[in-house]
C-alpha positions as CSV (number, residue, x, y, z in Angstrom):
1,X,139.2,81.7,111.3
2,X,138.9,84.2,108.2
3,X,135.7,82.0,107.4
4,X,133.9,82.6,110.4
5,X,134.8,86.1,110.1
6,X,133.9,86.5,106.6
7,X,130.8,84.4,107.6
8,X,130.4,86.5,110.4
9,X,131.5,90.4,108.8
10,X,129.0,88.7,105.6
11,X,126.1,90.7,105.9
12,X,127.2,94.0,107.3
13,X,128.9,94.1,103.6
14,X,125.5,93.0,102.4
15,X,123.7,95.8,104.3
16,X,126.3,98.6,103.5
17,X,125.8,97.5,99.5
18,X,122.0,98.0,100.0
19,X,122.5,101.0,101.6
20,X,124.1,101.9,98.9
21,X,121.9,101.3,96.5
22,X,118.8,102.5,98.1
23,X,120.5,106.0,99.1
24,X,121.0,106.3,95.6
25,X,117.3,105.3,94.6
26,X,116.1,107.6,97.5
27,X,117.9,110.7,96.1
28,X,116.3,110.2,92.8
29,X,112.6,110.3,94.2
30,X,112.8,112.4,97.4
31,X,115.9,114.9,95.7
32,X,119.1,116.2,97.2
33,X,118.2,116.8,101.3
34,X,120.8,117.2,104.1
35,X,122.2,113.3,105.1
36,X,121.5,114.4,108.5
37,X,117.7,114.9,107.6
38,X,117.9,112.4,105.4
39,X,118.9,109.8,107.7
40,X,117.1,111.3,111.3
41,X,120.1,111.9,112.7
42,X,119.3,115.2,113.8
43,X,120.4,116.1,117.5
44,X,117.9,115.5,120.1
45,X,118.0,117.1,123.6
46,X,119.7,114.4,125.6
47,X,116.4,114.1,128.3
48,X,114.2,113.4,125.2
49,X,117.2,111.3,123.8
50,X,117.8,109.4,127.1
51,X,113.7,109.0,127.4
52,X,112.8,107.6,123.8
53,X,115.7,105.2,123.9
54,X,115.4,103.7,127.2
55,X,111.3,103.7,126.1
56,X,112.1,101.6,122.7
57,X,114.4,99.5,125.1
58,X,112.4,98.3,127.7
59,X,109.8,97.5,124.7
60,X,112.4,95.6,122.8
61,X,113.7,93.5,126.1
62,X,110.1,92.7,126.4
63,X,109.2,91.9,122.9
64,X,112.1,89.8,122.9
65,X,111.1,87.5,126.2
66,X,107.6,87.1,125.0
67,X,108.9,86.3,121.4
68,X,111.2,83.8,122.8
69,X,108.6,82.3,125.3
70,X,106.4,81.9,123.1
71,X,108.4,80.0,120.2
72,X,109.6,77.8,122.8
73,X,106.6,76.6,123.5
74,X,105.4,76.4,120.3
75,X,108.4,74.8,118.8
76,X,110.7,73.9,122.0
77,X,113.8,75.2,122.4
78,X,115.0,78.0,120.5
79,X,117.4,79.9,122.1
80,X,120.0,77.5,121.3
81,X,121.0,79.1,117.6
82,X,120.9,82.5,119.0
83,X,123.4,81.6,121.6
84,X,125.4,79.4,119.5
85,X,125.9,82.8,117.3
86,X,126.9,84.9,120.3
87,X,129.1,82.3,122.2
88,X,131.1,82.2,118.5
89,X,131.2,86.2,118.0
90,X,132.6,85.8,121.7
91,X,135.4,84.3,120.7
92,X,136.7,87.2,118.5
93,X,138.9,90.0,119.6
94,X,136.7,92.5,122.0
95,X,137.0,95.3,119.4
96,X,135.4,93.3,116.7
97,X,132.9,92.1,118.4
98,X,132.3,95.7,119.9
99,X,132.4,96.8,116.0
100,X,130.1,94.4,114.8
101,X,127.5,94.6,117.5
102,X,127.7,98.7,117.3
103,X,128.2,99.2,113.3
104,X,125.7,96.3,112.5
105,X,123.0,97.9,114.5
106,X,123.7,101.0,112.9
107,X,123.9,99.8,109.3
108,X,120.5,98.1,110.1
109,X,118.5,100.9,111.7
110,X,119.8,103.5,108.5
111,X,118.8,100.5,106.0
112,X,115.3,99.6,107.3
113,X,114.0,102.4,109.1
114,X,115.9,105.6,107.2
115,X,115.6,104.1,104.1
116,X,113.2,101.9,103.3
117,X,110.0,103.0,105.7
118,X,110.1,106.3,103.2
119,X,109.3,104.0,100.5
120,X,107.6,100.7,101.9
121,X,106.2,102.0,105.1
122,X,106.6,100.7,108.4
123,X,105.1,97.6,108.5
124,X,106.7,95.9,105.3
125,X,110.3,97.4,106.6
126,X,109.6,95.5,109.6
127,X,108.4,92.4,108.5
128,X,112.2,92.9,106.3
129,X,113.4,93.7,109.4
130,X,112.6,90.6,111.2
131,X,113.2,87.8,108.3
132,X,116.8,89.3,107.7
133,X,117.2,87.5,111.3
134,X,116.6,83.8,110.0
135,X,120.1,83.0,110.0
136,X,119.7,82.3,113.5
137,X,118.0,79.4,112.9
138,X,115.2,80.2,115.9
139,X,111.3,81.6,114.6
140,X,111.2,83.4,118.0
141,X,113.9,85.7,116.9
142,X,112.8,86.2,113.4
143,X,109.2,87.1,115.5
144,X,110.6,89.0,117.9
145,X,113.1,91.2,115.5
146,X,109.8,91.4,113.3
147,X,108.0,92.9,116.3
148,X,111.3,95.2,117.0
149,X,111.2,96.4,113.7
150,X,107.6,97.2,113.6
151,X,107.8,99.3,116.8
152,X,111.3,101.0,115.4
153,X,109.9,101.7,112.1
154,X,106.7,103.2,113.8
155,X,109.0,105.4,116.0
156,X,111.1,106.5,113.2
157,X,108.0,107.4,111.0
158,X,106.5,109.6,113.7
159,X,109.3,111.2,115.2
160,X,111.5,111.4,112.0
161,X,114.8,110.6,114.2
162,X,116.6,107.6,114.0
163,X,118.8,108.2,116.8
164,X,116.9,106.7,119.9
165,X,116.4,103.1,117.6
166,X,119.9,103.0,117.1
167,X,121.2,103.4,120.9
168,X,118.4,101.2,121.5
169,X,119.4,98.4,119.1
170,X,122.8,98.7,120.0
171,X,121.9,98.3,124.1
172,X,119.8,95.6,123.1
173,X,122.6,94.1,121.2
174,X,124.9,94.7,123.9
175,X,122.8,93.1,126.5
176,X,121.8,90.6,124.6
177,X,125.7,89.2,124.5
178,X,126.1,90.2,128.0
179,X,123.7,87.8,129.1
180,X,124.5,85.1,127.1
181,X,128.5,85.2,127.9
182,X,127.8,85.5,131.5
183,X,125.4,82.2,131.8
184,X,122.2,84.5,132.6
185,X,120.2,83.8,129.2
186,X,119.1,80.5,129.2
């Protein structure tokens, strides 16, 4: 068991490392700014807040069927290591798997949208975004995580506020797992 949970905690280590690293690169060419600025974490009225995220969400659940219609008929079924991922998170404690699916989308949304559309823009942060997905084994989520991340990274360059992609990642996420566990993803 501490394999697949090193296998499975594995690359939110990676992404808080790169965080690192990049949060120190980004403070020697943008200079010392407030974190909250920094990252877009600035409050939001919660009607705008409520709006934007449900907005991003519907856009991701979309992306997401087309993505995966559209591999599958391309290259047959390729659902199968997507669910094969979440059936094995769901066998961990409810708490981890509530920690990964919250602090993963989280670690993700300050990596490739705070920090790296400053400096690579949104398209090439997306692109990023969506091959750190091929451990799923299935092209129609690296394409539709690609698509995700060029629609977050476009939000987050316009609006400068990170927090509408993160509860919207991490409702994704959530439903995402909800379906699969309850037999409603096929």
């Amino acid at each position: 068991m501490e394999t697949d949970l090193l296998k499975l905690v594995l690359p939110d280590l990676i992404l808080a490392v790169a965080i690192a690293a990049l949060w120190f690169y980004d403070t020697r060419k943008r200079g010392k700014m407030p974190t909250e600025k920094r990252l877009g974490i600035e409050p939001l009225p919660a009607k705008k807040l409520a709006a934007d995220s449900l907005r991003l969400l519907g856009i991701l659940l979309i992306i997401g069927w087309v993505a995966g219609k559209l591999a599958s008929v391309l290259f047959g079924d390729q659902l199968a290591g997507v669910n094969d991922v979440i059936r094995e998170l769901s066998a961990l404690p409810v708490y981890v798997l509530v920690a990964i699916v919250v602090v993963r989308a989280v670690l993700e949304e300050i990596l490739f949208r705070a920090l790296l559309v400053p400096h690579v823009g949104s398209v090439a942060a997306g692109v990023l975004f969506g091959f750190s997905h091929i451990g799923y084994g299935s092209f129609g989520e690296v394409l539709g995580a690609t698509l995700a991340g060029l629609i977050l990274a476009r939000y987050y360059e316009t609006q400068k506020n990170l927090m509408p992609p993160i509860l919207a990642h991490v409702l994704y996420n959530t439903l995402a797992i909800v379906l699969v566990l309850s037999g409603g993803a096929p």
